[in-house]
C-alpha positions in Angstrom: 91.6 68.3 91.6 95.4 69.6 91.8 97.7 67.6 92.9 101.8 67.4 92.8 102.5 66.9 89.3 104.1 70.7 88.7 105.7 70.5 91.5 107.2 66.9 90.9 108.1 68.0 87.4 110.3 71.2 88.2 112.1 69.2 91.4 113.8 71.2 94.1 112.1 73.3 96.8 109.0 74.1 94.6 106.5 76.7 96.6 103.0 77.8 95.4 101.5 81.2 95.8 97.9 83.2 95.9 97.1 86.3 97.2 92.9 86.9 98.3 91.1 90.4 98.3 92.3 92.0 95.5 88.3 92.8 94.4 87.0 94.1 98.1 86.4 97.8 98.8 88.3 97.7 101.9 91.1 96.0 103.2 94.3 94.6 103.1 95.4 92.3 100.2 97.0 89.2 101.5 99.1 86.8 100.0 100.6 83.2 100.9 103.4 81.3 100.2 103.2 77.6 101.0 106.3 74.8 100.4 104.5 71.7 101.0 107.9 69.8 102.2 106.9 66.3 101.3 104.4 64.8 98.6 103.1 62.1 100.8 101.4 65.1 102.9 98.9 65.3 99.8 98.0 61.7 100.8 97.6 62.4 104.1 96.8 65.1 106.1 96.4 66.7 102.7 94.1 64.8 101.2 91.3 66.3 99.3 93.2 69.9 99.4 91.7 71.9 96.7 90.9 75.7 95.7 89.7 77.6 98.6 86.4 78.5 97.0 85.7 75.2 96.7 86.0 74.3 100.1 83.2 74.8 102.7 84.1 76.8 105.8 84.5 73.7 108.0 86.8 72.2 106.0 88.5 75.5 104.5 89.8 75.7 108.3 90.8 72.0 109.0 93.0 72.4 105.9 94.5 75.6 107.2 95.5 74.2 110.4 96.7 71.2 108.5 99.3 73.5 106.2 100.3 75.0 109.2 101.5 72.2 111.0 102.9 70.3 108.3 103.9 72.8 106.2 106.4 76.0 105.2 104.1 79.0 105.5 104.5 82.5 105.1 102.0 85.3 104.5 102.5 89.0 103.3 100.1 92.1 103.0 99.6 95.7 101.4 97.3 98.2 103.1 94.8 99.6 101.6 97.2 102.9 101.5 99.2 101.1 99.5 96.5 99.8 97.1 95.5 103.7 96.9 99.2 104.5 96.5 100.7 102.2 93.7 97.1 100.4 92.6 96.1 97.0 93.4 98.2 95.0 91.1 101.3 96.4 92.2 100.0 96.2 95.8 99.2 92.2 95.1 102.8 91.9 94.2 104.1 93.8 96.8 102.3 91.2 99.3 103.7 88.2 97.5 107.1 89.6 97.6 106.6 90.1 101.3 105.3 87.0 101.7 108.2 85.1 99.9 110.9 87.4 102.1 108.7 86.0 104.9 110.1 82.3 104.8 112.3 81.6 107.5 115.5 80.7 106.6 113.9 78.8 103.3 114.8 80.3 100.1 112.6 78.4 97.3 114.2 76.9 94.1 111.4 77.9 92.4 107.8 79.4 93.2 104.5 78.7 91.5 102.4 81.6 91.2 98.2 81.5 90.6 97.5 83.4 87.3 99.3 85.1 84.4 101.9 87.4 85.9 104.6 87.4 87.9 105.5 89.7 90.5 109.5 91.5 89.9 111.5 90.9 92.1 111.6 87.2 93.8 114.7 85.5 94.5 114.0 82.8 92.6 112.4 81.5 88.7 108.8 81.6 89.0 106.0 80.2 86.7 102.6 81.7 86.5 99.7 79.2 86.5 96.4 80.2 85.1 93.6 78.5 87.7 96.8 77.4 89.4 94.6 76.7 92.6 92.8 74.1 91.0 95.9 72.5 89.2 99.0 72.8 91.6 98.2 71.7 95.7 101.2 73.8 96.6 98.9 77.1 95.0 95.7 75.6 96.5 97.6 75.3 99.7 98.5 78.8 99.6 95.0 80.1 98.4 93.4 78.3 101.8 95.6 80.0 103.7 96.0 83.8 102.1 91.4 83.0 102.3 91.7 82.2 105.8 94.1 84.8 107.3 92.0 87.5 105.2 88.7 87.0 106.1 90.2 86.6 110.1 90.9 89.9 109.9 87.9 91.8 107.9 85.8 89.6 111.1 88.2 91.5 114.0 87.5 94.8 111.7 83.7 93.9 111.5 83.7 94.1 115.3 85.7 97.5 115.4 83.7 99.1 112.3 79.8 97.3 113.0 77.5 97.8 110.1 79.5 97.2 106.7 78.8 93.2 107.3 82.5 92.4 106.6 81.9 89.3 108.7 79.8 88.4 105.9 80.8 90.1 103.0 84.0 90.2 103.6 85.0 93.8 102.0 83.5 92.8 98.7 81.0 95.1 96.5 77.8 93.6 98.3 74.8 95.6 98.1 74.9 95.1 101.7 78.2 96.7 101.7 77.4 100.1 99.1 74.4 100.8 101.0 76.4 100.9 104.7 79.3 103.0 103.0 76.4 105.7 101.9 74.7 105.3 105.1 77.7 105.5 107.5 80.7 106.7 105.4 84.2 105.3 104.4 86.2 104.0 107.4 90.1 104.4 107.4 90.3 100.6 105.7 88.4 101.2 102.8 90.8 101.7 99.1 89.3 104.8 98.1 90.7 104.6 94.5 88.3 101.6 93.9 85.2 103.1 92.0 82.0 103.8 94.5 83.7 103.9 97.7 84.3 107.6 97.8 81.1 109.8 95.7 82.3 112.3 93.2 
């Protein structure tokens, strides 16, 4: 379970940060940035905050509108132009940059970034944190709400663009998904730079 202990460690305004849908076919790729302002929230309101895909839906949410409330949240995307553009790495860092420039008036002292690079570019030291959402809660924080806000908006494109089952799939490589892109065509949110969205 992640708790405070990084954060506790390094002192000051510590953030964490995630991004979600860097492996979809379609898309924007979204990143968080959570400051989780007081420990004691982890205790409380917090309590039993974990990595996003080990949450169930029901509780992904309650713990979404809990961050919100109690929390510093921002949240930063790249199109899926800009994935074609500059490639999805750079795209994920572009999004967590945006994300970070996103805080209102809060510049962190230092930001805790899920996995083994760090985006160029932040105002502030960062430290990369392999499984970071299972280790830090500011990370996990971050990865509930970069989850949420993503999949929220492939469901309002599932309505506009019925038949890819991005309600369900969410944008990833599904079957489901392949066989609607061969059957009904790219839409103008799929990356077509990621192998078999677009047919040589």
């Amino acid at each position: 379970m992640p708790d405070m202990t990084l954060e506790m460690k390094i002192g000051g305004v510590v953030s964490g940060m995630d991004e979600a849908g860097r492996g979809p076919l379609c898309g924007d790729v979204v990143a968080s940035v959570v400051i989780i302002p007081d420990p004691a929230l982890v205790e409380g309101p917090l309590k039993g905050i974990n990595d996003s895909k080990r949450l169930s839906e029901r509780r992904l949410l309650a713990f979404r509108d809990a961050i919100m409330e109690h929390c510093v949240v921002s949240v930063g995307s790249a199109s899926p132009q800009e994935i074609d553009e500059i490639n999805i790495l750079n795209a994920t860092f572009l999004a967590m940059r945006r994300a970070v420039s996103g805080l209102s008036g809060v510049v962190p002292d230092h930001i805790l970034v899920d996995g083994n690079r760090i985006p160029k570019g932040l105002p502030c030291p960062a430290t990369a944190v392999v499984k970071g959402d299972s280790k830090s809660c500011s990370i996990a924080a971050a990865s509930i709400v970069a989850k949420v806000e993503r999949d929220s908006r492939m469901a309002a494109l599932d309505a506009e663009f019925p038949g890819y089952g991005w309600g369900r799939n969410a944008g990833y490589p599904t079957a489901e998904h392949y066989e609607a892109i061969a059957r009904l065509g790219i839409t103008p949110h799929h990356r077509r730079s990621f192998k078999g969205v677009v047919r040589d």
